[in-house]
N, C-alpha and C positions, 0 to 999 in steps of 0.2 A: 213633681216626682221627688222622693225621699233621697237623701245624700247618704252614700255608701258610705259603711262606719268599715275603718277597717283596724285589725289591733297594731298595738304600738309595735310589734314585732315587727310586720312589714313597713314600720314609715323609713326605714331609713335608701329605700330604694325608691321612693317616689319622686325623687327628683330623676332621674335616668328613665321614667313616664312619657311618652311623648306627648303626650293627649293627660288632661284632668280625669280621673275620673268622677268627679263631680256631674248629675246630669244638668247638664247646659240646656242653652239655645243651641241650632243648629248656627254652625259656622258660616259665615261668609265666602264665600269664591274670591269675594275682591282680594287682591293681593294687599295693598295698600290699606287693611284693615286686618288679616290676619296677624299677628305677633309670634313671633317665634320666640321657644322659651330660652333665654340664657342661660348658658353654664355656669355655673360660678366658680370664681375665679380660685376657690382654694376647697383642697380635698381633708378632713378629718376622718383619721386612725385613731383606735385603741388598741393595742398590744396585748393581748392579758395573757398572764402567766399563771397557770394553776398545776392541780394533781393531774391532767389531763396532758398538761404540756402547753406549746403556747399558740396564740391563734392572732388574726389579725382582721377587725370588726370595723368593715367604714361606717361612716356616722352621718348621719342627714336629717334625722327623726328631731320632734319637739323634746321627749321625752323618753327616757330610757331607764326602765328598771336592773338594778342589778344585784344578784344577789344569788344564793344556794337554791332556792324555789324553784323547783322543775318551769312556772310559767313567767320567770324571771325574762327581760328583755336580752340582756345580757349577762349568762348563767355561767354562776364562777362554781367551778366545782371542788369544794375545800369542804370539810368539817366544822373549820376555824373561822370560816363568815356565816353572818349572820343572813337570814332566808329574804329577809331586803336591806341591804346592805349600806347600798346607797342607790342616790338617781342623778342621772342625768339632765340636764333641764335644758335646752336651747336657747342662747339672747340674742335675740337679730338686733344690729347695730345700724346706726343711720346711713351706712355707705353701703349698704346690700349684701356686707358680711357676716357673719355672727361668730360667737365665743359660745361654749358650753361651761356650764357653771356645775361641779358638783358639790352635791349635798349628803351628807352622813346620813344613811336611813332612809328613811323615804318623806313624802312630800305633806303628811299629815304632822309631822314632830317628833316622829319615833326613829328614834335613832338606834345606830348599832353597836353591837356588844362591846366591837374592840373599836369600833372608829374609823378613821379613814386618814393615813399619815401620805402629806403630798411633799414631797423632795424633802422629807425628816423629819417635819413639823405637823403636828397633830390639827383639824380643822374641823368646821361644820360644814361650813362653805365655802367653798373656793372658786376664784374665774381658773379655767386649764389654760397655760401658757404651753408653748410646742416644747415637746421633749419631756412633760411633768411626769414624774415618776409618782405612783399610788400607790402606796402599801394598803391591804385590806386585811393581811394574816403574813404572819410568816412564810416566804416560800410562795404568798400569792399576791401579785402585782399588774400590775397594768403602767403602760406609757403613751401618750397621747403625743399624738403627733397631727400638724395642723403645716400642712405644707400648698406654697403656690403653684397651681397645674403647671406655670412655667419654668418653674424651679424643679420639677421631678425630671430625677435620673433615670431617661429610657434605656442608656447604652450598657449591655453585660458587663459584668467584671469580671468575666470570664475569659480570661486572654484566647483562650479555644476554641470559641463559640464562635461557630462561622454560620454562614447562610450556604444551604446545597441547594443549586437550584438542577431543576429536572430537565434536560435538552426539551422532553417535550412540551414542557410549557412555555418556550420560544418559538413564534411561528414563521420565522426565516431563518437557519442556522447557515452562517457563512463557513464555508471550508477557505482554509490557507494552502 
């Protein structure tokens, strides 16, 4: 049976997949034989800032276009970038981690008009470290953020923010 191709737009949700979609073998019963997939241990953001305003893009996929191109992966919407801008690339690391490396332009050699400036300094290529700042035009940017599941802040900042719970979703209410 043929392996479903799917495009680069949806890879970045295929870890949140329970099941491959890959066709298999039919699985096992044996418990002791099934694998259950691990989470990994740290989540990747992109921040991007454009004429649209700003938006916040998790990251999971091999590869990621970016650029003005309506069928861009990751579609900046400026004048001032170039229609593939740049790409994202995935590096899995030997500890079951990975870093994302971007590249000015895309992945054949063609680069773009104004470039791709990371924390001030102009690049072709770069490893993203947490917090890196991209300028791709004036006015439009992006910031990568590569944070530990155990390190994210669930609690509000909202001093106000309480929980109302409903009497009737308590199914013994004691009176005093």
């Amino acid at each position: 049976m043929p392996e479903i191709q799917l495009s680069q737009s949806y890879q970045p949700y295929l870890h949140l997949l329970p099941v491959s979609l890959r066709a298999t073998e039919p699985m096992s019963l044996n418990p002791d034989v099934i694998e259950t997939p691990c989470e990994p241990n740290e989540v990747h953001w992109l921040i991007v800032t454009d004429d649209k305003g700003s938006r916040e893009i998790p990251l999971g996929g091999e590869i990621y276009s970016m650029g003005r191109e309506p069928n861009s992966d990751i579609r900046i919407f400026s004048m001032f970038v170039s229609r593939r801008h740049a790409t994202l690339v995935r590096q899995d690391r030997e500890d079951g981690s990975y870093d994302y490396k971007i590249v000015d332009g895309d992945l054949d050699g063609n680069h773009s008009s104004n470039g791709i400036l990371i924390n001030g300094r102009k690049y072709n290529t770069h490893i993203l470290k947490h917090k890196d700042e991209i300028v791709f035009a004036g006015g439009v940017s992006a910031e990568y953020h590569r944070v530990k599941r155990d390190e994210r802040d669930t609690e509000s900042k909202d001093p106000f923010d309480i929980t109302l719970i409903d009497p009737h979703m308590i199914d013994e209410f004691e009176e005093y």
